[in-house]
mmCIF file of the N, C-alpha and C atoms, coordinates in Angstrom:
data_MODEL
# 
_entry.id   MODEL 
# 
loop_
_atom_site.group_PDB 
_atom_site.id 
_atom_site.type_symbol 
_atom_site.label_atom_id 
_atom_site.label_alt_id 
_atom_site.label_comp_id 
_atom_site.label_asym_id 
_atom_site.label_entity_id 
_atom_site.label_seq_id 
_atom_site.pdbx_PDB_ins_code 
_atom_site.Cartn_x 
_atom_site.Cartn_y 
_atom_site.Cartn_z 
_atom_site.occupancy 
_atom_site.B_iso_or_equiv 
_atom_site.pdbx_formal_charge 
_atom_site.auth_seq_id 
_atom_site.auth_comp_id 
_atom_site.auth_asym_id 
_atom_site.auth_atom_id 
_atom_site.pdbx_PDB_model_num 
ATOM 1   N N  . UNK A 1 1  ? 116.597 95.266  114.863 1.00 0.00 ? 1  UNK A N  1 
ATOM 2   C CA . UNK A 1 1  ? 115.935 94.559  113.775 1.00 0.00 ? 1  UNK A CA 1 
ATOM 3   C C  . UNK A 1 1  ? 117.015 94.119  112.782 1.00 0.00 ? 1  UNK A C  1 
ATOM 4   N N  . UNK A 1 2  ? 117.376 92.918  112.489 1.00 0.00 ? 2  UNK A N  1 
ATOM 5   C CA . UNK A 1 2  ? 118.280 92.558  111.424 1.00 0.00 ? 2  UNK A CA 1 
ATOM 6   C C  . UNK A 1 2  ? 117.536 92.159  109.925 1.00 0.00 ? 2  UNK A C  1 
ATOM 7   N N  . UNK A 1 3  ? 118.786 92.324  109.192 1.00 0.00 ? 3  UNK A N  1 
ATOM 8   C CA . UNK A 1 3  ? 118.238 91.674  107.559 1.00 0.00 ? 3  UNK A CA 1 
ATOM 9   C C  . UNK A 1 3  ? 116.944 90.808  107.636 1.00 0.00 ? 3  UNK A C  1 
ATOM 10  N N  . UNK A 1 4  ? 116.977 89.942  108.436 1.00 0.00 ? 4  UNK A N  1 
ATOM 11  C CA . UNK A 1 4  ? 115.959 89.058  107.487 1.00 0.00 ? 4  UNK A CA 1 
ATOM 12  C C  . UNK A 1 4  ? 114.626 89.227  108.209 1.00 0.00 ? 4  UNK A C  1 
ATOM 13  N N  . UNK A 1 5  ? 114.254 89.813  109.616 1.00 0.00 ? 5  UNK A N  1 
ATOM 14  C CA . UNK A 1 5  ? 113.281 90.249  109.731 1.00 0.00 ? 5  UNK A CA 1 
ATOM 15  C C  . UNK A 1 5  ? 112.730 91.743  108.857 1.00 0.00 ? 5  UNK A C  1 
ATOM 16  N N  . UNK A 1 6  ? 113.951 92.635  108.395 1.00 0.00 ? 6  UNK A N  1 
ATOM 17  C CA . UNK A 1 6  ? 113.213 93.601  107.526 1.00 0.00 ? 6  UNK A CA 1 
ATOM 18  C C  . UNK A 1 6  ? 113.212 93.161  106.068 1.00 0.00 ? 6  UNK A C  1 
ATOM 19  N N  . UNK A 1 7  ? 113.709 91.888  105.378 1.00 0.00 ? 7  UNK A N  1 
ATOM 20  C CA . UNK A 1 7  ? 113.279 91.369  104.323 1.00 0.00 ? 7  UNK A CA 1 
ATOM 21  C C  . UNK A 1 7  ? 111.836 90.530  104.344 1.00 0.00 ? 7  UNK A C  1 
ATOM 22  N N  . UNK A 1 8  ? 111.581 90.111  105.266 1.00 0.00 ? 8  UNK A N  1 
ATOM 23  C CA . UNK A 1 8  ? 110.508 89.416  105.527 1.00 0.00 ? 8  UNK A CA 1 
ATOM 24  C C  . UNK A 1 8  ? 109.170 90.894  105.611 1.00 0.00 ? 8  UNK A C  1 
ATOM 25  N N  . UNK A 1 9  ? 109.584 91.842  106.729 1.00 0.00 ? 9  UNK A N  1 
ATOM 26  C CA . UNK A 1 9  ? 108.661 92.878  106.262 1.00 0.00 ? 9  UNK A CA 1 
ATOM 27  C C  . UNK A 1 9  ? 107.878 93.803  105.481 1.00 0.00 ? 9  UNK A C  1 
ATOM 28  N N  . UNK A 1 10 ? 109.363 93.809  104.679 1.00 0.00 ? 10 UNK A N  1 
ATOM 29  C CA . UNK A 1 10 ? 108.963 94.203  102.797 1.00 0.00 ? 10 UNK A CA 1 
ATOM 30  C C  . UNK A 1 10 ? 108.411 93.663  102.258 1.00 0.00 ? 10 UNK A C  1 
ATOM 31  N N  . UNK A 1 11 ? 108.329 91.674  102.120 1.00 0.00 ? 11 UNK A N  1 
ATOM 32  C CA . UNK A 1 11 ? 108.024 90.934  101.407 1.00 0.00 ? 11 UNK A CA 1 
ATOM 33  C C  . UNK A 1 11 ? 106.505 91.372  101.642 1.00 0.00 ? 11 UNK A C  1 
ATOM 34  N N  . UNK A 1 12 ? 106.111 91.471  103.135 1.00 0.00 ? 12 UNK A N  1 
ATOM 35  C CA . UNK A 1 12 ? 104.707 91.675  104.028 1.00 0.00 ? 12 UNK A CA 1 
ATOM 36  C C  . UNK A 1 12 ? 103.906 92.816  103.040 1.00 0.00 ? 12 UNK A C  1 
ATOM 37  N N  . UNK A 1 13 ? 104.858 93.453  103.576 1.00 0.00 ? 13 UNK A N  1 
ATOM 38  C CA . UNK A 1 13 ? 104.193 95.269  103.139 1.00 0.00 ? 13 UNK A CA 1 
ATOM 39  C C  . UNK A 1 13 ? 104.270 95.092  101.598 1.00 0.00 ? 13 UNK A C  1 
ATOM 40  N N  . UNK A 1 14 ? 104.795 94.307  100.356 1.00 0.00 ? 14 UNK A N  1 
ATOM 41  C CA . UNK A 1 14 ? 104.936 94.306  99.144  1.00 0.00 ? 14 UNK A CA 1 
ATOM 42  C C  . UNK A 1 14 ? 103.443 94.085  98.564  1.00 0.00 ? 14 UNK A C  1 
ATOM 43  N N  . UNK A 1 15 ? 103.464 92.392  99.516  1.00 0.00 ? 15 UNK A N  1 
ATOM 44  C CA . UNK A 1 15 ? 101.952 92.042  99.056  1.00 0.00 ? 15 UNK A CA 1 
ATOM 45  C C  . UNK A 1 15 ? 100.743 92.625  99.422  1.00 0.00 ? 15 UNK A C  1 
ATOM 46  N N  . UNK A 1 16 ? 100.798 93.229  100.862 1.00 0.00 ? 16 UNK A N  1 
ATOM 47  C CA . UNK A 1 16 ? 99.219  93.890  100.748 1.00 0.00 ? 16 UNK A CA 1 
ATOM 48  C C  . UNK A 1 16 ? 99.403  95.234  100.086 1.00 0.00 ? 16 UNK A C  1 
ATOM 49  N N  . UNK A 1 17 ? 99.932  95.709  99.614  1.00 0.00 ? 17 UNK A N  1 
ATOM 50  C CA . UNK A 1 17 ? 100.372 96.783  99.032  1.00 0.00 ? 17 UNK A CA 1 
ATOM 51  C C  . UNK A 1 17 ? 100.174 96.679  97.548  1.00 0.00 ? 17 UNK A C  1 
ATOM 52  N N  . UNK A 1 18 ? 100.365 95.098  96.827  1.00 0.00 ? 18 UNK A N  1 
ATOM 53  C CA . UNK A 1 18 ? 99.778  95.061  95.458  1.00 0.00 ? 18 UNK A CA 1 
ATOM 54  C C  . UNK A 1 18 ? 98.584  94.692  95.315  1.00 0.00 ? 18 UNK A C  1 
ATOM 55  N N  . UNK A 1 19 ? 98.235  94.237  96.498  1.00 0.00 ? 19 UNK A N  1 
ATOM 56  C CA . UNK A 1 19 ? 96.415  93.550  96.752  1.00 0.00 ? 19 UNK A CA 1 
ATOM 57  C C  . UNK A 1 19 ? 95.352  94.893  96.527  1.00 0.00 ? 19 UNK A C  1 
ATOM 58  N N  . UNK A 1 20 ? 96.020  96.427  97.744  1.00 0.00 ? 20 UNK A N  1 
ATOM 59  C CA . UNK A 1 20 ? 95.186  96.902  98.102  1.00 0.00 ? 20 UNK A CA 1 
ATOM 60  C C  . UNK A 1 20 ? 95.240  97.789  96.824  1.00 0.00 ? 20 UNK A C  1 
ATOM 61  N N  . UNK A 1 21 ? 96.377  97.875  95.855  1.00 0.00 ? 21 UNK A N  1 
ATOM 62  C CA . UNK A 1 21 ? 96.320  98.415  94.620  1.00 0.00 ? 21 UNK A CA 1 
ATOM 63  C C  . UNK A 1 21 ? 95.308  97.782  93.441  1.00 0.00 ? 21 UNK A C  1 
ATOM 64  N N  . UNK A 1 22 ? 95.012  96.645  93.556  1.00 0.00 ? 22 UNK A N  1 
ATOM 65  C CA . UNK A 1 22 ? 94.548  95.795  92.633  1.00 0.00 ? 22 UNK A CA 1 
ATOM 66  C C  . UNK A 1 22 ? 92.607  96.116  93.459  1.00 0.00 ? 22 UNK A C  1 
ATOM 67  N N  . UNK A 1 23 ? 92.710  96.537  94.149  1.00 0.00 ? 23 UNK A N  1 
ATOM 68  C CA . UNK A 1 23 ? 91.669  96.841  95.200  1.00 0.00 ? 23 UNK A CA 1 
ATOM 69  C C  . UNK A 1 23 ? 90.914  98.190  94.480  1.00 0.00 ? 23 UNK A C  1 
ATOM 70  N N  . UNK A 1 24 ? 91.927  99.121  94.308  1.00 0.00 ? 24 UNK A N  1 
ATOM 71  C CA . UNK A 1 24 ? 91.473  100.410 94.039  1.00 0.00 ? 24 UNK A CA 1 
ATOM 72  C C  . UNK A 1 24 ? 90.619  100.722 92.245  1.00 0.00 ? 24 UNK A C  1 
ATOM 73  N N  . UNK A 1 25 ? 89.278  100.718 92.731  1.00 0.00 ? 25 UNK A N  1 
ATOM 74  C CA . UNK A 1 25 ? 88.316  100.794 90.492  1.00 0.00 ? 25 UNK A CA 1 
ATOM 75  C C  . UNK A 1 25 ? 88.871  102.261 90.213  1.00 0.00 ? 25 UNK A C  1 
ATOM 76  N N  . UNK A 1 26 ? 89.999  102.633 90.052  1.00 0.00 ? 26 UNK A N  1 
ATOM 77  C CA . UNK A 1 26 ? 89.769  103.881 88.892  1.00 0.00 ? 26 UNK A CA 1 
ATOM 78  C C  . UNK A 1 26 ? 89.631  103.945 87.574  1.00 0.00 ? 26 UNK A C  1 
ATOM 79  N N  . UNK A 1 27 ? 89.997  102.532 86.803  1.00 0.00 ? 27 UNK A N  1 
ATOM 80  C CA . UNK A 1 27 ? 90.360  102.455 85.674  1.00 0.00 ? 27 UNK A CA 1 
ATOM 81  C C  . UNK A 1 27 ? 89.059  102.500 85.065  1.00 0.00 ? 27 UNK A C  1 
ATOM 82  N N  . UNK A 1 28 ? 88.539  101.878 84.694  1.00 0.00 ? 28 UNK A N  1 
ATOM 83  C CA . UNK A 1 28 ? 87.000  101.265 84.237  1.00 0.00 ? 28 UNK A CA 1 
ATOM 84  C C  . UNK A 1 28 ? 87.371  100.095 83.087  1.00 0.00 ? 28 UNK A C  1 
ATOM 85  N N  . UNK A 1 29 ? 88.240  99.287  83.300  1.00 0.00 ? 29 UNK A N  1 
ATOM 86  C CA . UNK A 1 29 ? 88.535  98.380  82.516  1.00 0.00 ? 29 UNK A CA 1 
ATOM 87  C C  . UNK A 1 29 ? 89.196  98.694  81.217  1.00 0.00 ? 29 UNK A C  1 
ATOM 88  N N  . UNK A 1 30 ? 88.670  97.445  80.178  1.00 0.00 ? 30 UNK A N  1 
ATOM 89  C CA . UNK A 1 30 ? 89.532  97.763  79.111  1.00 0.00 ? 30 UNK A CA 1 
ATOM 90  C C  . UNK A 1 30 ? 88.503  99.112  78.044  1.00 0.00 ? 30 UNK A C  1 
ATOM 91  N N  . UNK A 1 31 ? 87.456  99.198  78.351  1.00 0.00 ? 31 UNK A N  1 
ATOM 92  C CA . UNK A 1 31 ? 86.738  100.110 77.638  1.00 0.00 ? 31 UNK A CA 1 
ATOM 93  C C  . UNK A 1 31 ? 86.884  101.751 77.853  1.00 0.00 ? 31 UNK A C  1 
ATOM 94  N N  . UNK A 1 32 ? 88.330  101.670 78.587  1.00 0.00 ? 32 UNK A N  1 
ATOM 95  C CA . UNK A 1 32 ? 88.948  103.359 78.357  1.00 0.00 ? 32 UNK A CA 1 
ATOM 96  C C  . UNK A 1 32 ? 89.477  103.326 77.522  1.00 0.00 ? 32 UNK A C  1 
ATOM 97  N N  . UNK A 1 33 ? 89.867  102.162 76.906  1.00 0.00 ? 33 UNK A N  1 
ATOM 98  C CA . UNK A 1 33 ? 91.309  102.128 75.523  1.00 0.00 ? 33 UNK A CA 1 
ATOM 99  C C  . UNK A 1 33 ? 90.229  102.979 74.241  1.00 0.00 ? 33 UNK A C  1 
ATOM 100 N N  . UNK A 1 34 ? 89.111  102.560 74.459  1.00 0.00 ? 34 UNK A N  1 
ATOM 101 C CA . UNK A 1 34 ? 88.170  102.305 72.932  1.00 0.00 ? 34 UNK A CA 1 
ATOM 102 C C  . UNK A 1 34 ? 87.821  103.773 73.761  1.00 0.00 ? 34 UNK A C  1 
ATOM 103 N N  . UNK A 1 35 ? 87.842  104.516 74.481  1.00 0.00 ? 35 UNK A N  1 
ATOM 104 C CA . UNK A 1 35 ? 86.753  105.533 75.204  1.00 0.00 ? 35 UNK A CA 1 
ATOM 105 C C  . UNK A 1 35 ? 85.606  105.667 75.116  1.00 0.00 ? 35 UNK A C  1 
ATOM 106 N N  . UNK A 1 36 ? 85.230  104.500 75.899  1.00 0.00 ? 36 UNK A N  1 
ATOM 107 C CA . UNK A 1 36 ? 83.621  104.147 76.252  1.00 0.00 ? 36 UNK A CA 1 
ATOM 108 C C  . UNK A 1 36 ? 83.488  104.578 77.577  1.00 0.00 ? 36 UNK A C  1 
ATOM 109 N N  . UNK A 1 37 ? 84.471  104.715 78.331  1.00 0.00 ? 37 UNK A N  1 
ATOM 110 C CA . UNK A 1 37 ? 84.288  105.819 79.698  1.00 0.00 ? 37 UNK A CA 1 
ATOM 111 C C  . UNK A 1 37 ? 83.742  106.690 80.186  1.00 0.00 ? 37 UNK A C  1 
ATOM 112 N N  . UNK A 1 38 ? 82.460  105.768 80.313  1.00 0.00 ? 38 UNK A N  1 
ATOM 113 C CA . UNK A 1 38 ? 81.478  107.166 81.207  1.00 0.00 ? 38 UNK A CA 1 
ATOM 114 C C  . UNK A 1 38 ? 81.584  107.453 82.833  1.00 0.00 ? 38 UNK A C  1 
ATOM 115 N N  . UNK A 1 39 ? 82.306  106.899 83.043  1.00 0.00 ? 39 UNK A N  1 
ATOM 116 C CA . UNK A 1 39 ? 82.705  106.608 84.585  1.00 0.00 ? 39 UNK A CA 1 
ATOM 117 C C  . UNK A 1 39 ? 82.809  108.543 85.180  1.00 0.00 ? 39 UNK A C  1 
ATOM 118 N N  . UNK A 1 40 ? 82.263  108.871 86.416  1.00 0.00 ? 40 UNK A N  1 
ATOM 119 C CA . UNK A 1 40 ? 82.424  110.059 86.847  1.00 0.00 ? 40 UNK A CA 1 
ATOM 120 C C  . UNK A 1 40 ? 83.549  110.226 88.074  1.00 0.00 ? 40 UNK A C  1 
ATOM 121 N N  . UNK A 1 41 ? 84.462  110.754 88.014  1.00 0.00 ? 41 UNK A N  1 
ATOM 122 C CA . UNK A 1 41 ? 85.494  111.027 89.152  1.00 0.00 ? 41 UNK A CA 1 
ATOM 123 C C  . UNK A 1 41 ? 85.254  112.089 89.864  1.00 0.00 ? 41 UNK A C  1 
ATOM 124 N N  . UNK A 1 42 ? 84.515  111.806 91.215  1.00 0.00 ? 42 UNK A N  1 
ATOM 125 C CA . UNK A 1 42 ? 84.607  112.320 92.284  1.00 0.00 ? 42 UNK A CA 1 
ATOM 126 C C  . UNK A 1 42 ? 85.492  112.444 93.324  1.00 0.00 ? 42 UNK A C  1 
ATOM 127 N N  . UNK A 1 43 ? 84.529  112.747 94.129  1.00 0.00 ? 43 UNK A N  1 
ATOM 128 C CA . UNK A 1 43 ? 85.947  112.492 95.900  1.00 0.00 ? 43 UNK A CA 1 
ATOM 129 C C  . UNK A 1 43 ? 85.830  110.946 96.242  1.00 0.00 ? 43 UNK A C  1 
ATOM 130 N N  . UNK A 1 44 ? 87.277  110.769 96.917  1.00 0.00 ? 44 UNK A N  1 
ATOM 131 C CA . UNK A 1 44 ? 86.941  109.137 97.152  1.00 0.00 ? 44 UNK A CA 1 
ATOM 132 C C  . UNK A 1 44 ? 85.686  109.563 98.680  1.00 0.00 ? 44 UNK A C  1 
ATOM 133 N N  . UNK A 1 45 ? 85.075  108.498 98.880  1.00 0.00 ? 45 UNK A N  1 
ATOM 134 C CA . UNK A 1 45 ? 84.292  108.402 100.418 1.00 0.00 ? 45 UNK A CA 1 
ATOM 135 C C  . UNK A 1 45 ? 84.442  106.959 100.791 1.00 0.00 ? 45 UNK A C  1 
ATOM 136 N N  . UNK A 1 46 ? 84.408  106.989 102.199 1.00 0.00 ? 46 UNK A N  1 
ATOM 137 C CA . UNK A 1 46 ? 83.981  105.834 103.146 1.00 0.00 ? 46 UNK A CA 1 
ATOM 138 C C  . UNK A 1 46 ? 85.356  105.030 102.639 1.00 0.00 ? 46 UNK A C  1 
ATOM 139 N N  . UNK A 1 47 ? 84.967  103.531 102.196 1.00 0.00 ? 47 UNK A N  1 
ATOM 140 C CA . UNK A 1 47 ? 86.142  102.469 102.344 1.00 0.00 ? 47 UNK A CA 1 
ATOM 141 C C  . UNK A 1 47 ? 86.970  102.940 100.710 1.00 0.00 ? 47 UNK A C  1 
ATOM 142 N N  . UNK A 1 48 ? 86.513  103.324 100.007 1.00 0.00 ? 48 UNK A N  1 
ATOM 143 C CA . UNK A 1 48 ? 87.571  103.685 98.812  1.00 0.00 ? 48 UNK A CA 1 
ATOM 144 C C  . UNK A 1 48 ? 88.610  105.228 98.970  1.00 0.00 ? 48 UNK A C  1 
ATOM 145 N N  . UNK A 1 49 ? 88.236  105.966 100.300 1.00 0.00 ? 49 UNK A N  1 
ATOM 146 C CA . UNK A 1 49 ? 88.900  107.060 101.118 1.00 0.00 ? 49 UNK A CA 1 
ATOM 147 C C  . UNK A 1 49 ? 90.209  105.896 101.852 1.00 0.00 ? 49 UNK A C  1 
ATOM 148 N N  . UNK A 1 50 ? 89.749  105.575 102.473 1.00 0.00 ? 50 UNK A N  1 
ATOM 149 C CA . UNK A 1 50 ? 90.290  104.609 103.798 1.00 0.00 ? 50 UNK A CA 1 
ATOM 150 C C  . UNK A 1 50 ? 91.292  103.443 103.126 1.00 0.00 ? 50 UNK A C  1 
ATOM 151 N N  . UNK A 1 51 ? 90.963  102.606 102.054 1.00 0.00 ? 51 UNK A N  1 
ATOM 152 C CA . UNK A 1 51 ? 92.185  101.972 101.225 1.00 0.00 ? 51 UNK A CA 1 
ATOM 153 C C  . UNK A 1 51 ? 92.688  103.132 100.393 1.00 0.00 ? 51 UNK A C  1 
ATOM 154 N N  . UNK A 1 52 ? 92.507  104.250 99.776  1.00 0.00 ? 52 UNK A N  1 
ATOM 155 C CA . UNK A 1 52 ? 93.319  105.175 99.716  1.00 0.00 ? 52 UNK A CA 1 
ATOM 156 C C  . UNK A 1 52 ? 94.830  105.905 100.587 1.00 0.00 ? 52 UNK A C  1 
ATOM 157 N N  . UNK A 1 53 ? 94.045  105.970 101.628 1.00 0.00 ? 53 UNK A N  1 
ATOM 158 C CA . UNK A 1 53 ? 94.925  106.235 102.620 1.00 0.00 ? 53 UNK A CA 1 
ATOM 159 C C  . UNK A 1 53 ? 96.087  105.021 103.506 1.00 0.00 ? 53 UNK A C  1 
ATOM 160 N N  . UNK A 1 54 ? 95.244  103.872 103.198 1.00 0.00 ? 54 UNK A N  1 
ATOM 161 C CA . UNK A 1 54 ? 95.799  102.950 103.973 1.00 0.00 ? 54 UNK A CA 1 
ATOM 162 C C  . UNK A 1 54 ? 96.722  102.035 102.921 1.00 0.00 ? 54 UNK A C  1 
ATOM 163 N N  . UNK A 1 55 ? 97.068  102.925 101.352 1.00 0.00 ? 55 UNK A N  1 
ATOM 164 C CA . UNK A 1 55 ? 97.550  102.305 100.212 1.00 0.00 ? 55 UNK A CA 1 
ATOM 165 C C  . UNK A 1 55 ? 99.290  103.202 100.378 1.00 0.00 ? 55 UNK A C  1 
ATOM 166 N N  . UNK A 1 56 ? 98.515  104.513 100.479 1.00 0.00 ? 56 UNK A N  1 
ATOM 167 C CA . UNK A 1 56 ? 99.633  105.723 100.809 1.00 0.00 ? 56 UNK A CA 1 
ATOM 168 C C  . UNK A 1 56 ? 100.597 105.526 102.014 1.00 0.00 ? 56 UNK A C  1 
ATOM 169 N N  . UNK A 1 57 ? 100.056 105.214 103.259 1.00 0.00 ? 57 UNK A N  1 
ATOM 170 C CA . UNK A 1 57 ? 101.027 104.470 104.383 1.00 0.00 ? 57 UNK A CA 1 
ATOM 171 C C  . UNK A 1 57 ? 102.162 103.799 104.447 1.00 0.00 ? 57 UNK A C  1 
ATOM 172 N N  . UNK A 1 58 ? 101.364 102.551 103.507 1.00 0.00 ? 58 UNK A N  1 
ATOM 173 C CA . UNK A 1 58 ? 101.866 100.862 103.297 1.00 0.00 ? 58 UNK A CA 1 
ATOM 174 C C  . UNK A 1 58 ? 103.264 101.561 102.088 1.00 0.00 ? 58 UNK A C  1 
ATOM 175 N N  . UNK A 1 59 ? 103.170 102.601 100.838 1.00 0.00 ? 59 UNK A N  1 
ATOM 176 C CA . UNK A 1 59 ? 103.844 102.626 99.982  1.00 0.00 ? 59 UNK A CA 1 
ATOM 177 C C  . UNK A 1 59 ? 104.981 103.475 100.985 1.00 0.00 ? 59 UNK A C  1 
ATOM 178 N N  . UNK A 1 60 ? 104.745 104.139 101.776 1.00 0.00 ? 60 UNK A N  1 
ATOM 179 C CA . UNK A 1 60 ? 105.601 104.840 102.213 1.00 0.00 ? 60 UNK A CA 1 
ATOM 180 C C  . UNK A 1 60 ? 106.811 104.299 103.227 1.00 0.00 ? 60 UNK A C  1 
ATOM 181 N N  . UNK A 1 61 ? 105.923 103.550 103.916 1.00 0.00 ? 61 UNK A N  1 
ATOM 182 C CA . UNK A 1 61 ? 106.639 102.597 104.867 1.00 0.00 ? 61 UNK A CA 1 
ATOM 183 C C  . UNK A 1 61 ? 107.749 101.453 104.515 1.00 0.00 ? 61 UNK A C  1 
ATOM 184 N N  . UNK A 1 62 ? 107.232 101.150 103.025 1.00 0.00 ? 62 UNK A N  1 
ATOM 185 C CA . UNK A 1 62 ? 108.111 100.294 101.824 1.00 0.00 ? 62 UNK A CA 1 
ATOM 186 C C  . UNK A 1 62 ? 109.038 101.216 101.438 1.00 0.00 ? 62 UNK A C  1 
ATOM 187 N N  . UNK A 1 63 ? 109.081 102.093 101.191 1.00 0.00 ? 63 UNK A N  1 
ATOM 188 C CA . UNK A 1 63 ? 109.962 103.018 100.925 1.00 0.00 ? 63 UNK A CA 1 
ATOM 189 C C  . UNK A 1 63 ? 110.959 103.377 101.753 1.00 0.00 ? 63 UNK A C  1 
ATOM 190 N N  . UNK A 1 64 ? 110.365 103.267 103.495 1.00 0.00 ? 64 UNK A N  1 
ATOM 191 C CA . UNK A 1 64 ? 111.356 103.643 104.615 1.00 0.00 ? 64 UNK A CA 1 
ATOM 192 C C  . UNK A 1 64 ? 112.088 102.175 104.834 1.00 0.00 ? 64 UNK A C  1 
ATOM 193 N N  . UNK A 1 65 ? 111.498 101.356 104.523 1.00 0.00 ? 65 UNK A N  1 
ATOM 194 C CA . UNK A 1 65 ? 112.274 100.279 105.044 1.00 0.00 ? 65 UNK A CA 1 
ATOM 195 C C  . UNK A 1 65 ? 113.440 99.666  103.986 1.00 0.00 ? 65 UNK A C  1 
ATOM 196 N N  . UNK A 1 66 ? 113.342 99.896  102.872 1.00 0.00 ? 66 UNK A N  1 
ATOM 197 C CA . UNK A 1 66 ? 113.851 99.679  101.711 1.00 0.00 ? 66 UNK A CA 1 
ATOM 198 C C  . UNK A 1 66 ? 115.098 100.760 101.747 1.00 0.00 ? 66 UNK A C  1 
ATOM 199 N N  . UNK A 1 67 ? 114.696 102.111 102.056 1.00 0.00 ? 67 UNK A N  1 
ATOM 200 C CA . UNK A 1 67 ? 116.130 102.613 102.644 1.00 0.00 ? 67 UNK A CA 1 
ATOM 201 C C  . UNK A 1 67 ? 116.802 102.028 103.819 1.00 0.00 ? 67 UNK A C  1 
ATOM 202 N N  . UNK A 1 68 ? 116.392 101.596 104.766 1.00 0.00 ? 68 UNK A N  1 
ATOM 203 C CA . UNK A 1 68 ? 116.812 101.498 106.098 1.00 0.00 ? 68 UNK A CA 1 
ATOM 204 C C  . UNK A 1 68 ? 117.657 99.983  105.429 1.00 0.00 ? 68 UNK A C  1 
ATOM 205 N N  . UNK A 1 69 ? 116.972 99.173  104.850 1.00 0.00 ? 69 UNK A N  1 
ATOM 206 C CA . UNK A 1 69 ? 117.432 98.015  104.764 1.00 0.00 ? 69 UNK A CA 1 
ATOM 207 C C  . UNK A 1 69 ? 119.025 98.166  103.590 1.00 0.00 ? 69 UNK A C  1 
ATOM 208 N N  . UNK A 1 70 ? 119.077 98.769  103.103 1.00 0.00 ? 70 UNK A N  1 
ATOM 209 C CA . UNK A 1 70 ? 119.850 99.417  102.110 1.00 0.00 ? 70 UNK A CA 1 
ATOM 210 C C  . UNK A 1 70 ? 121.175 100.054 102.966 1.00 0.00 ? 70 UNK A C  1 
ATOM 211 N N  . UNK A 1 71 ? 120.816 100.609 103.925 1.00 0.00 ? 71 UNK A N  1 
ATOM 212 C CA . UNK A 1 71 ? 121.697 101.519 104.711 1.00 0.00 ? 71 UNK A CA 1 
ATOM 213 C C  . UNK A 1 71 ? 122.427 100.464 105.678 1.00 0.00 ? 71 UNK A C  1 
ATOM 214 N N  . UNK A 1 72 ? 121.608 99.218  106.403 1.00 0.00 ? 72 UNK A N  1 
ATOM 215 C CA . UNK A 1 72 ? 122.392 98.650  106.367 1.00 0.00 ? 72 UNK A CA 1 
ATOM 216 C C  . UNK A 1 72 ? 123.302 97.396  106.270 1.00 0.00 ? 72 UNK A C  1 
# 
C-alpha cells in the first residue's frame, strides 16, 4: 500500500467518521447551556448501539493508519 492510497483512506475514514459523529443525539442541543435538559441517559440500543460501535472502529482504524502512514 503506498502514500497516496493510505492518504486517500484517511481522507475516507475522516469523513464517515465526522458524519457518523454528527449522527450520534447525546447533546440535546443548545438548551443544555441554559439547563433545560431533561433528556434521560440510558444504554445505547439497536442502531444508536451499532453507530456507536461502528464510530469506535472507524476512530481506531484512523488512528492505525495515521501511524502506519507516519512510519512510513
Amino acid at each position: 500500500m503506498n502514500q497516496f492510497n493510505l492518504a486517500i483512506a484517511q481522507l475516507v475514514i475522516g469523513v464517515v467518521l465526522i458524519i457518523l459523529i454528527l449522527l450520534q443525539q447525546r447533546g440535546g442541543g443548545m438548551g443544555v447551556l441554559g439547563g433545560a435538559s431533561s433528556q434521560f441517559y440510558g444504554t445505547r440500543r439497536g442502531l444508536e448501539k451499532t453507530i456507536f460501535i461502528f464510530t469506535v472502529v472507524l476512530g481506531i482504524l484512523f488512528i492505525a493508519l495515521s501511524i502506519i502512514s507516519f512510519l512510513i
